[in-house]
Phi, psi and omega in degrees: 000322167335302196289326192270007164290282182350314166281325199067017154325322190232032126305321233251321193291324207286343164303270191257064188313318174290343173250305139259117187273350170168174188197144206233119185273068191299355190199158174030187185250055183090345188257207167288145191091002168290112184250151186208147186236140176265110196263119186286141190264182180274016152252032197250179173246008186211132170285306175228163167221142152247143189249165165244143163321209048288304163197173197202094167237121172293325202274343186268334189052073188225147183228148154225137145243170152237134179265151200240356196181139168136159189292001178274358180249006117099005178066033214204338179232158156258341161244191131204145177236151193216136144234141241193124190222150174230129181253148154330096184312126176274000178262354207099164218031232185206168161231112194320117181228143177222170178220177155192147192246143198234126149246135178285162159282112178055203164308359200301130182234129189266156200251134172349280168344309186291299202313310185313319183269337185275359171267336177306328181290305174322305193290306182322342192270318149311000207235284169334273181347285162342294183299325191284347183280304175322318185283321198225074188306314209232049160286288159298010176272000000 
């Protein structure tokens, strides 16, 4: 129960309900090797994704997934692997940094603009999160 306070499986529909209407675990208990699938609210251009774990370290405070499957991948990537880590802010709190690695189907070469925008969407959705936590310190401890 722990890894899914962690994730923020049942924050983020209740947060952002228009952007994620629930996520769903469909394999394992949340740690790695976990497959869950994200089911898109109705303002989204997407229904679904399924992602797998990769790892999940509290001491490092780093997550990778790969999303493996779902119309966000647009018939056009076989993967994306994202990882996500938070380091110590020098101001105080912290800052989110992330990468993802895209692999295409064959030659298919993807155009900036789709990268651009789909981390622009994320942050937003991090930036929510983030305020709401920020709002609510001890909701999650």
């Amino acid at each position: 129960m722990y890894l899914k306070k962690l994730k923020g499986d049942n924050l983020i529909p209740k947060i952002l309900p228009q952007a994620i209407k629930s996520v769903e675990t469909l394999e394992g208990d949340g740690g790695a090797a976990t497959v869950e699938q994200v089911n898109f609210g109705e303002g989204s251009q997407f229904k679904t994704v399924k992602n797998r774990i990769g790892e999940i370290d509290k001491e490092k405070f780093t997550y990778g997934y790969t999303v493996i499957e779902g119309d966000a991948l647009m018939n056009t990537l076989e993967k994306i692997c994202n990882e996500i880590r938070f380091e110590a802010s020098p101001e105080g709190g912290s800052i989110c940094k992330s990468s993802s690695t895209y692999y295409t189907i064959g030659d298919i070469e993807i155009k900036d603009e789709e990268i651009k925008s789909g981390k622009e969407k994320a942050l937003g959705m991090f930036k929510a999160v983030e305020a709401h936590l920020l709002a609510n310190p001890d909701a999650y401890n």
